[in-house]
N, C-alpha and C positions, 0 to 999 in steps of 0.2 A: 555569968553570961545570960542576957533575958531570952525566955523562951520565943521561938519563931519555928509556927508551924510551918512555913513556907520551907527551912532547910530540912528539918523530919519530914517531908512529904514529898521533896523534889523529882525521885523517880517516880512518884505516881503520880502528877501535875505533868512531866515528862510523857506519860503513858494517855493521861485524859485528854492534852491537846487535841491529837491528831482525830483522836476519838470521835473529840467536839464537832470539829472541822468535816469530818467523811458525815457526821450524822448532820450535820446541817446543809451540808452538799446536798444529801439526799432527800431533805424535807424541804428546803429554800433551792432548789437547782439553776436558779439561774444567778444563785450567789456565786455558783461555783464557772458560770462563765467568767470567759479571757476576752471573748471579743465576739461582735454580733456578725452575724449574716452579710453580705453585699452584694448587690444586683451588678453583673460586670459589664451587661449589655444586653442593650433591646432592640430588635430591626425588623425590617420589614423586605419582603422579597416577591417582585419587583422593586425594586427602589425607587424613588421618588412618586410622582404620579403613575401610580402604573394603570395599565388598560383595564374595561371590567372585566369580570373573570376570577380565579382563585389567586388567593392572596396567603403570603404563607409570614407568621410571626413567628420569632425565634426569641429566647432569652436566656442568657447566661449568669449561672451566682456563684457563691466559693463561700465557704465560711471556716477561719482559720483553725476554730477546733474541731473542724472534720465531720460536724454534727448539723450538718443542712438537710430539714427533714422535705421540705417541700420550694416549689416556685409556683407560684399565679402569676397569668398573662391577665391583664384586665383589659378590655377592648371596648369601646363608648361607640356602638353603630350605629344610634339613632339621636348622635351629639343633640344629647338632651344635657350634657352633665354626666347621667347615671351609669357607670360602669358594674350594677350590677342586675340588669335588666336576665330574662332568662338567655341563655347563651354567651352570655359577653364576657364569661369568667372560664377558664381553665386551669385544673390545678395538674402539675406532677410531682410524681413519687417514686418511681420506679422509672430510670432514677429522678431525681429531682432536677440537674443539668446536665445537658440543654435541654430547654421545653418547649416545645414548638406545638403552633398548631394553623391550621388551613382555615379560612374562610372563601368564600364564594360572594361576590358584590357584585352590583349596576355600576353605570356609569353616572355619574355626577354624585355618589354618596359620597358623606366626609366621614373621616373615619380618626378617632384620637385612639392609642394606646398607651400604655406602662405597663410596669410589674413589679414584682416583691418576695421576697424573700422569707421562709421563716426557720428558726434549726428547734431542737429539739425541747429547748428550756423554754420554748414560747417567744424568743425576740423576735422583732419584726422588723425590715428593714425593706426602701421602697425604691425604686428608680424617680426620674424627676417626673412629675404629673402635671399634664399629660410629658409623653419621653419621644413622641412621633405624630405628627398628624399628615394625611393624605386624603387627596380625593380622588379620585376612579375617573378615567379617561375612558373614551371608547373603548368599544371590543377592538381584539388586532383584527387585520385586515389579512386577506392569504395575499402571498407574493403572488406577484403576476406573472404570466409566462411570456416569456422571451420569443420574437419572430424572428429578426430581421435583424445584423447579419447571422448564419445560422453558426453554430457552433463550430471554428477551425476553416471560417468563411474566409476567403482573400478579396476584398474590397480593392475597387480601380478607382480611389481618390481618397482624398484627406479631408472631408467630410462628409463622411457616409450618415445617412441615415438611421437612428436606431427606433425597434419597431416592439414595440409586444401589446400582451391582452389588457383588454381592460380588466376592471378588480369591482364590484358591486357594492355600493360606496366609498369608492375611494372617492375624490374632488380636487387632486393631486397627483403625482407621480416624482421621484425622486431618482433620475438617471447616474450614473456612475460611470468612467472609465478608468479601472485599473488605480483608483488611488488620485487621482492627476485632476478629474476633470468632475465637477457636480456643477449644474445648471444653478444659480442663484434663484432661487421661487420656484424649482421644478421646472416643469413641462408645463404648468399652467392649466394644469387638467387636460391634453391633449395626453393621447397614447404612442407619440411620438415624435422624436427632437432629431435636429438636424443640428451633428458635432461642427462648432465654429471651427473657421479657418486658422492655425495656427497653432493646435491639442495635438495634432497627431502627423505623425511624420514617414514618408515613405520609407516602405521597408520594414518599420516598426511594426511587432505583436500586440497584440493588446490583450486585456479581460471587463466584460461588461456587465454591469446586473442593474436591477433597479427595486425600489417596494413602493407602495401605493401609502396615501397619505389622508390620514382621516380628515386634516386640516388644511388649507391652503400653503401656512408655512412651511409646513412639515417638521412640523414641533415633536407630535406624540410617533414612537418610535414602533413600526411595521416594521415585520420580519423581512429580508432581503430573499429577491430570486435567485435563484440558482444563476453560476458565472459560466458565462461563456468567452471563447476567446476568438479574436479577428484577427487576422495580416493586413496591412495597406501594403498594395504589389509596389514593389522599387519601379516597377516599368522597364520595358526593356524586351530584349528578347524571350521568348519562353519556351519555346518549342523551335528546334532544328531536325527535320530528318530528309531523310532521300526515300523512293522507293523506285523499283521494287529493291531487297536487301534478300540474297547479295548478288551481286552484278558482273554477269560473263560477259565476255567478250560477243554473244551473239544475242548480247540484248541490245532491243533499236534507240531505245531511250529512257533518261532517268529523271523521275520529278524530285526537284527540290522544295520543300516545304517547311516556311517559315510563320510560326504566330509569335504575335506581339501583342504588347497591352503598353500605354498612356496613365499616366497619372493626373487623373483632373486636379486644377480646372485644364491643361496640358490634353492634348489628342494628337494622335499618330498622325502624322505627315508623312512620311515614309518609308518601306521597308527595304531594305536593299542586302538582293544573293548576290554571292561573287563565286567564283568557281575555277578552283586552279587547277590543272590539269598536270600533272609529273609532280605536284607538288612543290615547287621549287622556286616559290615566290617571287616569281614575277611577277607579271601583269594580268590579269584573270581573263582566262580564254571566256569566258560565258558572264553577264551583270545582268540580274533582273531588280526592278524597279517597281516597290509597289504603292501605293496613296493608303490600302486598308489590310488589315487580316482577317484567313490567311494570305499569304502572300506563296506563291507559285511559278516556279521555271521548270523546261524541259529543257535537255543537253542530251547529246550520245549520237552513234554508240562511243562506246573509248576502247581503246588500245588493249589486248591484256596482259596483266604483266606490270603494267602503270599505275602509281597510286594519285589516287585523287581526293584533292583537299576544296573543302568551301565554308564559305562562313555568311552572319547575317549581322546585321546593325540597323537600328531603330533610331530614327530622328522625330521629335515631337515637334508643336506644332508652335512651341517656347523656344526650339533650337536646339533643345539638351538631346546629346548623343548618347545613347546604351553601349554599355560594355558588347565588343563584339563576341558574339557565339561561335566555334569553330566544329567541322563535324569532319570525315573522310573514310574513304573506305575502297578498297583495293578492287582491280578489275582481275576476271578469275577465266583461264581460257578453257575451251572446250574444242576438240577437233585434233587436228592431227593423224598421225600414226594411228593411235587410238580410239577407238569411239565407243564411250558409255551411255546407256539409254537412263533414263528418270527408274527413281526407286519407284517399287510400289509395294505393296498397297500404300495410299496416300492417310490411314487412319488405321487409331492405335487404340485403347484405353490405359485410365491411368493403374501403373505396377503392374499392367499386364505384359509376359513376353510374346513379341511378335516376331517375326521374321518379314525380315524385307530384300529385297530381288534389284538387281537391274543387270540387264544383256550388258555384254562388255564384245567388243570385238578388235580385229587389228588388220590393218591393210595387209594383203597378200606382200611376202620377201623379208616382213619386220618382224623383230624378237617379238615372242609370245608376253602377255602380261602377266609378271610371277606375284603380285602382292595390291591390295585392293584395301581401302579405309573408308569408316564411313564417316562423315565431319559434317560439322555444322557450323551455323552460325557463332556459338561458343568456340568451335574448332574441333578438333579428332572423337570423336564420341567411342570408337574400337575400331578395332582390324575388319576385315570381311573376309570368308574363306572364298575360293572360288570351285566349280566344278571339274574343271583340270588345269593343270599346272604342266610347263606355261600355257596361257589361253591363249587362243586365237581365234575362238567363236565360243563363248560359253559364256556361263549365269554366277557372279558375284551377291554373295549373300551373310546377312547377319542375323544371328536371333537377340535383339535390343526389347530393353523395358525402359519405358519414358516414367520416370519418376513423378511427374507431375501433369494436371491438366494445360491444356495449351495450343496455340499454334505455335507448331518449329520446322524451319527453313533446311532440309540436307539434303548431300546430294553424296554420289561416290565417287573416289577418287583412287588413280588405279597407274601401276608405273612397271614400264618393262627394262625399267633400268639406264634407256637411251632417253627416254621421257617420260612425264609424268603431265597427266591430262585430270579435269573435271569433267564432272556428268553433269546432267540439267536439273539443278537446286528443284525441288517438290516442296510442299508445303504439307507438314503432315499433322490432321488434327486429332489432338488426342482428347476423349470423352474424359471426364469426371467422376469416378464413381461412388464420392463423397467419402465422407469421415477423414480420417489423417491420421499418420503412424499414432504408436504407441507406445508410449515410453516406461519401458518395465523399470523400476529403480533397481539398481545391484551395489548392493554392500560389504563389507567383507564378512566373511564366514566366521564367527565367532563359535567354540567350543568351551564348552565349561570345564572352570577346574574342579577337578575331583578335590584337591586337600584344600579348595577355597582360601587358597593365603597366599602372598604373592612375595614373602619375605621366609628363611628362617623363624626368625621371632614371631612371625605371624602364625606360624605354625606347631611352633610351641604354647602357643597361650591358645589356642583353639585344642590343642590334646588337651590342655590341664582343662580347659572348660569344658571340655567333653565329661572327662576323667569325675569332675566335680559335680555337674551334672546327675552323672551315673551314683555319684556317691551319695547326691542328697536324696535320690529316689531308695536306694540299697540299704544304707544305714540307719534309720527307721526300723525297715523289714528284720533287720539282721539283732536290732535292740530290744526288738518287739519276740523276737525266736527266744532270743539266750535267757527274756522273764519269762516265758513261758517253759522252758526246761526248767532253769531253776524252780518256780513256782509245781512243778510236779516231781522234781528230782525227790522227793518224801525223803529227802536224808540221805539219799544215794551218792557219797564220795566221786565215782566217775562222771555221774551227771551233773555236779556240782561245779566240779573240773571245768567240763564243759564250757556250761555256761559262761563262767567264771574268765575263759579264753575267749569265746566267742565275742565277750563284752569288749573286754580286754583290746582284742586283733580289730574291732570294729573302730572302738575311737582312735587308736592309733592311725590306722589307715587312713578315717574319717581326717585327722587332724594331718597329718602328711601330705593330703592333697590341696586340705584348706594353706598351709605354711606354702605349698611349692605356686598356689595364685595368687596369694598375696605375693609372695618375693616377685614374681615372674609382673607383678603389675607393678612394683614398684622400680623395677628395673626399667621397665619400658619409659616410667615417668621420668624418670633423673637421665635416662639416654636418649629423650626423644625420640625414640623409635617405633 
């Protein structure tokens, strides 16, 4: 067989390979790349034309074998060509992606960028040159402030005016309603548009904002004002009341009082009260007729004991009818058997207790009055006590706290059983003495647990890791004792002993508690507990 040093030498050709290979990796290193660098992305922020101002570039790379040592942004600011003028280069390292960096520009500079990639064996790899250009548009402009209508305004027609400031260069304005409505050209550099006929509909909310425009189109994109929001009033009636409230029998008379609103281009023709008296729909004892708002009747006195009903309706000037408004309120008698005078004092402050008064008396031969309440317009507000029982010339009294500031309408109200009468409604003003409750929060009362575990099991493995705890502090101490007896025991048999236990009782122990947290942790795992 001829000799072949390749079969006598194949485990060491086997050994020198790889040898070869790692030792030429390390002299030739970019032999030993798989694959170069790649730029994943370049952009700019603003996008597109943005205004002048700072300007922020971003770049992103990857490189598959993990070895991306650096990225360059290259930025051309004085589009000569030269992207590497002083400034116009940044590199990062720490990390190398993403690599951003901030510039500051005028307006009308043009500006090209790209960027590049490098990893550690020196390849280099580029985005497309240039990967971006832009030119710088004006500075923004500040939003403008909003006049007219004012915020949570109720406008009386379907094209209202919209009103705000002007803005110090602007040459534009760009109005909004709610999504629905932009003027085509703006405003025309006016600081104020009048909404077409046919955008907006009674009854409907709106929101309205606007920004100022460097340009006539309104190409280059200003920040927006702040939104405000408007009602168009449906029209109609809006206010129904009577006064004075509430109404005895020994009052001479009662106004009715009705306001309205028209929806332009639409105006009020007429208001019209109706006033029914027993309630019982028929034909209206009282009609007032009015051309404007408000609109006002007087009627009375009335009956008491009787409820009385009235209503209002709005006719424009189009012919369109408003939903009718309905209002009523009960006539309340005074006299009789009985005779109650006006509470007083007629003023309170607020959360303060007061005491309030009024003489009660009873015609000579008639039961005494055993029980007095004090009401209001809401209705019963408390009891009253009186000064004797039954009365027949005495003083009816309560000690009341008005919860709030205010004017409030009561009056007392007092019965001996065979009748029951009102006094003369007062009108009692109460002060304000600012601020408002105070709301303490209450939670439930939580106590800690003493053994911190909220299971069995939880309380077994809290003793063992106590127990374990304690032992890895102990055990040490206790191994570090028994060498040092032994190490002096000079050959002493019982010191030896000793020691010899010490050691002994220590790893045992040591090991007993370690075996009982492993078991007790491996139980927990396999029972999910």
């Amino acid at each position: 067989m001829p000799y072949s040093p390749f079969k006598r030498n194949t485990p060491i050709l086997f050994l020198a390979i790889p040898i070869f290979v790692l030792a030429g990796a390390m002299v030739f290193p970019s032999l030993a790349e798989a694959a170069n660098p790649t730029v994943d992305s370049i952009s700019h922020a603003p996008a597109g034309n943005p205004p002048a101002g700072t300007v922020t570039f971003t770049a992103t790379a990857s490189d598959a074998d993990g070895d991306l040592q650096k990225v360059t942004i290259y930025v051309d600011e004085n589009n000569d060509g030269d992207y590497a003028d002083p400034g116009e280069q940044t590199v990062c390292t720490t990390p190398p992606s993403p690599c951003s960096v901030t510039r500051t520009y005028v307006a009308g500079q043009f500006i090209k960028y790209y960027a590049g990639a490098r990893d550690v064996a020196g390849n280099l790899e580029f985005s497309a040159i240039p990967a971006g250009t832009f030119t710088l548009g004006p500075p923004l402009l500040p939003a403008p402030n909003l006049l007219s209508p004012t915020n949570n305004f109720t406008v009386l027609t379907t094209t209202p005016a919209l009103v705000w400031g002007a803005v110090p260069g602007a040459v534009n304005y760009m109005p909004n309603i709610s999504a629905i409505w932009s003027p085509a050209g703006g405003s025309g550099g006016a600081t104020s548009i009048v909404v077409p006929a046919g955008i907006l509909s009674p009854g409907g909310t709106y929101t309205w904002n606007v920004r100022a425009c460097s340009d006539v189109a309104c190409f280059a994109i200003h920040p927006w004002s702040v939104s405000w929001t408007f009602k168009v009033s449906a029209g109609g009636i809006d206010s129904l009341t009577h006064s004075p409230d509430p109404v005895f029998e020994t009052t001479p008379t009662v106004t009715f009082t009705a306001t309205a609103s028209a929806v332009a281009p639409a105006t009020i023709q007429n208001i019209r009260i109706q006033v029914d008296i027993n309630d019982d729909g028929g034909a209206p004892e009282f009609t007032f007729n009015c051309p404007v708002s408000p609109c006002t009747g007087t009627a009375g006195p009335f009956a008491p004991g009787i409820p009385v009903s009235y209503d209002a309706q709005l006719t424009d000037s189009l012919g369109n009818l408003s939903p009718v408004v309905s209002n009523s309120f009960g006539v309340l008698s005074v006299g009789g058997n009985i005779t109650i005078g006006a509470i007083s004092p007629t003023s309170a402050i607020e959360g303060s207790v007061r005491t309030f008064t009024a003489p009660v008396s009873v015609a000579g031969g008639n039961p005494g009055v055993t029980s007095c309440e004090f009401r209001g317009t809401s209705g019963l507000l408390g009891p009253m006590s009186l000064s004797t029982i039954p009365c027949t010339n005495c003083t009816t009294s309560i000690n009341y706290t008005f919860p709030s500031d205010g004017s409030f309408v009561v009056w007392a109200r007092c019965t001996n059983g065979v009748e029951t009468q009102n006094g003369l409604g007062v009108t009692i003003n109460v002060a304000d003495v600012g601020g408002g409750p105070t709301t303490v929060p209450i939670g439930p009362i939580a106590f800690p647990n003493p053994l911190g575990a909220t299971s069995f099991t939880d309380l077994v493995k809290n003793i063992i890791d106590f127990l374990f705890t304690m032992a890895v502090i102990v055990a040490p101490v206790l191994l570090v004792i028994a060498g040092v007896i032994f190490m002096t025991a000079a050959g002493d048999p019982s010191r030896v002993s000793t020691a010899r236990r010490m050691l002994l009782w220590t790893v045992i122990g040591f090991g007993i508690i370690l075996i009982s947290k492993g078991l007790v942790e491996v139980l927990r795992a396999i029972l999910g507990i």
